[in-house]
Structure formats: structure tokens, C-alpha cells
C-alpha positions as a Python dict, from the first residue, in 0.01 Angstrom:
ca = {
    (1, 'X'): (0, 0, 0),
    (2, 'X'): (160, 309, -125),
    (3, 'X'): (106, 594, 176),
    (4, 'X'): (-6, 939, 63),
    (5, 'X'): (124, 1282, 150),
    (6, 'X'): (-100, 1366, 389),
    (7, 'X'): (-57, 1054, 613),
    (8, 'X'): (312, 1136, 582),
    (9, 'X'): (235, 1507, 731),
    (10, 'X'): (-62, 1438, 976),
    (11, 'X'): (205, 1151, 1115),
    (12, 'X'): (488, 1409, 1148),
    (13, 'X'): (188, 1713, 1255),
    (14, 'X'): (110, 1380, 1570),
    (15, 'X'): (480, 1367, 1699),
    (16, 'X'): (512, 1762, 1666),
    (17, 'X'): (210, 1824, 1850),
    (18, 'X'): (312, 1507, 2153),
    (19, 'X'): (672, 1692, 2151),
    (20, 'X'): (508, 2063, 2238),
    (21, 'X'): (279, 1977, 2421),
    (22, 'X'): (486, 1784, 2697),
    (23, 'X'): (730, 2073, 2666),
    (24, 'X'): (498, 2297, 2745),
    (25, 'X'): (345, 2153, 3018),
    (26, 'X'): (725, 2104, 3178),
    (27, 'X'): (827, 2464, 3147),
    (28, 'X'): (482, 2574, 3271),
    (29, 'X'): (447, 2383, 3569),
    (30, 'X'): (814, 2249, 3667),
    (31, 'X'): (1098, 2438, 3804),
    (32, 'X'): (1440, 2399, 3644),
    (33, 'X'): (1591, 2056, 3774),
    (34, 'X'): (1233, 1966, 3912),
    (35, 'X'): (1256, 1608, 3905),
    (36, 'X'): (941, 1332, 3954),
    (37, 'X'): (920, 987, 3980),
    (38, 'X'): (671, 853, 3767),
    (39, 'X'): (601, 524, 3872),
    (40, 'X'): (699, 376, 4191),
    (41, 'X'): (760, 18, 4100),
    (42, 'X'): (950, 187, 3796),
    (43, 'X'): (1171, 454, 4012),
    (44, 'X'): (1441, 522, 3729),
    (45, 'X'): (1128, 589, 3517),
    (46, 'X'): (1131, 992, 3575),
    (47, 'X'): (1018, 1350, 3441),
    (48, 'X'): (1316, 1597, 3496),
    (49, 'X'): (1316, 1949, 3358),
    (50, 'X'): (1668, 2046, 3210),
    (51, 'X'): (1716, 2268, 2939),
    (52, 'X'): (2004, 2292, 2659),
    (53, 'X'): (2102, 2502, 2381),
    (54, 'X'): (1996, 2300, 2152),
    (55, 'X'): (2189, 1939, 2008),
    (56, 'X'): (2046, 1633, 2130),
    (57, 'X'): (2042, 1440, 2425),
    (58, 'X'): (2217, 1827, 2590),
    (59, 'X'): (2509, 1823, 2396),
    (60, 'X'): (2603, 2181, 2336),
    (61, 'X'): (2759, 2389, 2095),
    (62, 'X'): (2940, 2671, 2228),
    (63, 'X'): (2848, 3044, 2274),
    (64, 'X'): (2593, 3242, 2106),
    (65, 'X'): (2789, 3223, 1752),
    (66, 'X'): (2742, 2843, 1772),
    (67, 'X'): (2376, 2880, 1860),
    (68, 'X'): (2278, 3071, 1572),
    (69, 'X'): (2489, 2826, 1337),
    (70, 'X'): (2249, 2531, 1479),
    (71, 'X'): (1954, 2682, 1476),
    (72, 'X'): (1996, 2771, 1072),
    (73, 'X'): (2158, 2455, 1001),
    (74, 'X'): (1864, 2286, 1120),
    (75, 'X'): (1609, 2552, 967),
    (76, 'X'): (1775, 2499, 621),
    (77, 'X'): (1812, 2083, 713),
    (78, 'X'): (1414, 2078, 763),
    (79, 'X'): (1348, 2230, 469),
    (80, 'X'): (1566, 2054, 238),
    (81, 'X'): (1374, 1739, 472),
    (82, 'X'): (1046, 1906, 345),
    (83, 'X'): (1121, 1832, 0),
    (84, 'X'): (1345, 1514, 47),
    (85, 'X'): (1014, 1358, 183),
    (86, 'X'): (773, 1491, -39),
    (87, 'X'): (1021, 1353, -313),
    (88, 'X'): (1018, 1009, -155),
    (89, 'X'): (660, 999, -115),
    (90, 'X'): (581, 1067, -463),
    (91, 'X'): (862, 834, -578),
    (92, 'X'): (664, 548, -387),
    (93, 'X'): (994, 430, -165),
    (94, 'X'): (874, 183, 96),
    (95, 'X'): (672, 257, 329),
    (96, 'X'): (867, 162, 625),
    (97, 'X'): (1129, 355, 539),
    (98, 'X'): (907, 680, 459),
    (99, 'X'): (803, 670, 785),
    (100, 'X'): (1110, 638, 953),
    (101, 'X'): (1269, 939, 761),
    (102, 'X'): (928, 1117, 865),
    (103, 'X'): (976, 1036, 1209),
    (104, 'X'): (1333, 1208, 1208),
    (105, 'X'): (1163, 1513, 1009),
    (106, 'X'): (922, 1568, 1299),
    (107, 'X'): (1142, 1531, 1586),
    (108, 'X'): (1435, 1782, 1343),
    (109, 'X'): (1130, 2056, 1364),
    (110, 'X'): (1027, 1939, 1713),
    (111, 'X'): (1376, 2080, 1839),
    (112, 'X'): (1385, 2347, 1609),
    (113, 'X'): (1020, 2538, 1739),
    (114, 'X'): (1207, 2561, 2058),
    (115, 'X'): (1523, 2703, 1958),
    (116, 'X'): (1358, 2960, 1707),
    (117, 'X'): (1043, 3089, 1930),
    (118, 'X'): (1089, 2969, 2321),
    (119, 'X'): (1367, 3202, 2408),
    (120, 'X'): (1086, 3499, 2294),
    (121, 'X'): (815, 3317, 2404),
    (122, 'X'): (871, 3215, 2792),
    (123, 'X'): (1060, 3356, 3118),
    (124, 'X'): (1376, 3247, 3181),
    (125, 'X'): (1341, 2929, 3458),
    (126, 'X'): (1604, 2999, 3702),
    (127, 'X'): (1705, 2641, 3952),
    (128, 'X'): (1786, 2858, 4210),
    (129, 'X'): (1423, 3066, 4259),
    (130, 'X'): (1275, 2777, 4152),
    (131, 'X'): (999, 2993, 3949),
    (132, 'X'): (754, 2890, 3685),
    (133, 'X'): (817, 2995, 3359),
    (134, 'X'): (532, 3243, 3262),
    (135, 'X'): (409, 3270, 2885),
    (136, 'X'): (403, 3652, 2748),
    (137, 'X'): (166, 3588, 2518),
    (138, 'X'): (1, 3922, 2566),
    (139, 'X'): (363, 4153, 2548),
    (140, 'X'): (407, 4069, 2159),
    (141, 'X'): (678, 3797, 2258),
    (142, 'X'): (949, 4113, 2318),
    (143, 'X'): (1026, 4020, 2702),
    (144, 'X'): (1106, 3663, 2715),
    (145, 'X'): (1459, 3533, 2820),
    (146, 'X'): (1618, 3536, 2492),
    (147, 'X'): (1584, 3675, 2116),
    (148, 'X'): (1494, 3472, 1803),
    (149, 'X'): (1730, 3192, 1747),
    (150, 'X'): (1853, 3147, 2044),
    (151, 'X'): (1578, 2943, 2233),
    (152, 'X'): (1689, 2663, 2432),
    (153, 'X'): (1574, 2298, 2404),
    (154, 'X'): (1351, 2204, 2678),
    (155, 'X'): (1430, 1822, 2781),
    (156, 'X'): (1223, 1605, 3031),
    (157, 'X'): (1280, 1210, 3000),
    (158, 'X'): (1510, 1088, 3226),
    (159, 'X'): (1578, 733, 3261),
    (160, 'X'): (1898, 641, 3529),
    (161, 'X'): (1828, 245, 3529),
    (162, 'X'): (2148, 193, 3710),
    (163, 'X'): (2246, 536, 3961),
    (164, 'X'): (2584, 505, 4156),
    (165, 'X'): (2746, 255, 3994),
    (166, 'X'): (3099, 151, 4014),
    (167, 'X'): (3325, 41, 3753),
    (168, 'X'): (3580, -237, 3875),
    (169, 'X'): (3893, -163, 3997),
    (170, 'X'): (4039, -301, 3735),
    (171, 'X'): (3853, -204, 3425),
    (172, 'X'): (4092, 25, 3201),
    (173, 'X'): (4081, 387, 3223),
    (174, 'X'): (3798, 380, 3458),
    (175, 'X'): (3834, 141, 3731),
    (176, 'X'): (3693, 248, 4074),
    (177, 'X'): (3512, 575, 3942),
    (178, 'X'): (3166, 578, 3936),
    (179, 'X'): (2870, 568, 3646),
    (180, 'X'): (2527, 601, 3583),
    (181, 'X'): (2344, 494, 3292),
    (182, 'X'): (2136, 571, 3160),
    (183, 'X'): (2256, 970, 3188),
    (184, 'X'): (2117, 1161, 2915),
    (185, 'X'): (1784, 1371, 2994),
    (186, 'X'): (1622, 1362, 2651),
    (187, 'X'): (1235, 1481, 2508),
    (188, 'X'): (978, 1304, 2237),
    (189, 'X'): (1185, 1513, 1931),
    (190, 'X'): (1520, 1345, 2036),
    (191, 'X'): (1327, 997, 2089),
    (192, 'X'): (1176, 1047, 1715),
    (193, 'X'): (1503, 1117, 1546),
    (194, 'X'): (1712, 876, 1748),
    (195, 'X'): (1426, 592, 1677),
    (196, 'X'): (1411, 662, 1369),
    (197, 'X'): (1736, 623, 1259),
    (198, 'X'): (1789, 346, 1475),
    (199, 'X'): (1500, 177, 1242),
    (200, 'X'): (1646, 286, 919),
    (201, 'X'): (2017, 71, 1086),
    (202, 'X'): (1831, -216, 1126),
    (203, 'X'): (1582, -246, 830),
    (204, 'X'): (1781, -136, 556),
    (205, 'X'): (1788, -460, 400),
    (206, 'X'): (1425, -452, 392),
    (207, 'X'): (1362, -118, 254),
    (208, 'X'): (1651, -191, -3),
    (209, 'X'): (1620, -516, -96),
    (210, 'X'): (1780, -453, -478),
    (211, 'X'): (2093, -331, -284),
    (212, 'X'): (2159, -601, -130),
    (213, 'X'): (2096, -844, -432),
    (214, 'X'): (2339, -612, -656),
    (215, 'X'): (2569, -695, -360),
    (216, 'X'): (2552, -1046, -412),
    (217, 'X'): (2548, -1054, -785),
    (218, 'X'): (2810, -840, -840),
    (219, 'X'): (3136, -1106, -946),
    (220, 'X'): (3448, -1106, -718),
    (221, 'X'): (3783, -1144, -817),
    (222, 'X'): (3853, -1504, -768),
    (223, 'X'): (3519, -1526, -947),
    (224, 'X'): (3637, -1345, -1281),
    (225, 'X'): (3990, -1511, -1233),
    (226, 'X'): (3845, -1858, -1220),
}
């Protein structure tokens, strides 16, 4: 079944709207470095509000310079993603792998609303005053914490499954120090991209079968020597 364009872009529209809306609801009603446990029998299973400038998983990449640099390479990346998919779509490529390129289209813009609009958009969230970021909806988006572009990435899932761990003594480089895993405090745009690469790793061979058969048909040398 061949899928249409506007499956692709209600599909993407889904995760965009799942990514904002969480994010949101964090900066609205957690402090920075609020932290909740979601489920008891789960307890690494947690909401924690951090926020970065803006590469995934809160890498950074430094100073304001740097900022601006991410935020238009991944404006100009979507859009060359806009047509890339619509390209792919009308080309018929399998579905499976439509939808995974779609899922890392979404969670590219997901990332990208907050490092464009939030910095105009919301009050800075301080982890010392503990305050509530307010929305200025209603002062033409001229006194939030930051200009255009330079937004940070609001970030929420936080999964430690193993907290205060201990390498071996003698494991190299790092024996006796201590670990945690798993450390990064990701959101639903990060998931998106990172599954949906992930997916496009595993199922190449599915979405490309013909590659794979050139592979094979294509003669070696002890083949054409023989």
C-alpha cells in the first residue's frame, strides 16, 4: 500500500504536537531541575526538567555564535527534509522507510520550534528561585529570556536504570570511578530522530532489498579469475 502525502504530514503534525505539548506543560508547571518519579515500581522511570542550547540528548555547541549556526543549520536541514520527503513519497519508496525518515523530520522541527520561538516566548526558569516559567503571550513575545534563534531545548525524560554505579577496579581507564546509565535527559523530538534512525540501521535490507541483491550478484575477483 503506497502511503499518501498527507498521512506522511498528519504523522509528522502527531509527533510535533506530543513533543510541544509535553514541553509545554514542563516549562509551565516544573521548576528547572524539578525532578518526579513517575512510577513507583519503575523509580528510574522519571520526568526531569533540564534545558540545553539545543543538540540532542544536551550536547552543546558553544556560545551564542554556535547557537545561531544550529539553529539555521537545522532551519535549512528541515526544509531541504520538506522536500526530500515529499520527493520520496511521490517516488513510492517503501513505506517503512518513509516513515522512519518522517519520524526524524518531525522530531528535526520538534527541536527546532524551541530554539527559534521559546527564548521569545517564555521567562527564563532559574534552579535557584525555583519559578515557573510564565508565557508573554500578551507583550508581543518582546520580554522573554532570549531573542529569536537562540531558544533553548527544553528536555524532560530521564531514565537512570542503574544510579551510583561503580566500575571495577580493574577495568581500564575507569576502574573504581563511578557511572550512571542511563545519563542523558532527553524529550519526544530526540526519541523520534534517534528511533528513527535506529530503524532505518536495522531495516535497511528490507527497505533496499535490490541493494543487497546487486551486492551479491556483483562477481568477485577469484570469481572473474576462475
Amino acid at each position: 500500500m503506497n502511503v499518501k502525502k498527507t498521512q506522511v504530514f498528519l504523522l509528522a503534525f502527531l509527533i510535533l504536537l506530543v513533543d510541544q505539548v509535553l514541553k509545554v506543560y514542563i516549562k509551565t508547571n516544573y521548576y528547572m531541575g524539578q525532578e518526579t518519579v513517575l512510577f513507583d515500581a519503575l523509580p528510574w522511570f522519571r520526568l526531569h526538567f533540564v534545558e540545553n542550547e539545543g543538540m540532542a540528548y544536551g550536547w552543546k555547541f558553544g556560545g551564542s555564535w554556535g547557537k545561531i549556526a544550529l539553529t539555521t543549520f537545522r532551519l535549512i536541514a528541515v526544509g531541504i527534509g520538506t522536500f526530500y520527503l515529499l520527493s520520496i513519497v511521490k517516488k513510492k519508496f517503501h513505506k517503512g522507510y518513509i516513515i522512519c525518515v518522517t519520524f526524524i523530520y518531525a522530531g528535526a522541527i520538534g527541536n527546532l520550534v524551541d530554539s527559534l520561538f521559546y527564548g521569545m516566548v517564555f521567562e527564563l526558569s532559574d534552579v535557584y528561585q525555583q519559578n515557573l516559567a510564565k508565557v508573554f503571550w500578551s507583550e508581543g513575545f518582546t520580554v522573554g529570556y532570549e531573542s529569536f534563534l537562540h531558544g533553548r531545548v527544553v528536555d524532560m525524560l530521564y531514565f537512570p536504570i542503574v544510579e551510583n554505579g561503580r566500575f571495577p577496579d580493574w577495568f581500564p581507564f575507569w576502574g573504581g570511578e563511578s557511572f550512571e546509565f542511563f545519563r542523558p535527559v532527553f524529550n519526544i523530538a530526540d526519541t523520534a530522530i534517534s528511533g528513527g534512525v535506529f530503524a532505518l540501521i536495522l531495516f535497511q535490507n528490507r527497505f533496499f532489498p535490490g541493494v543487497k541483491e546487486n551486492k551479491e550478484e556483483t562477481p568477485t575477483v577469484q570469481d572473474t579469475l576462475s
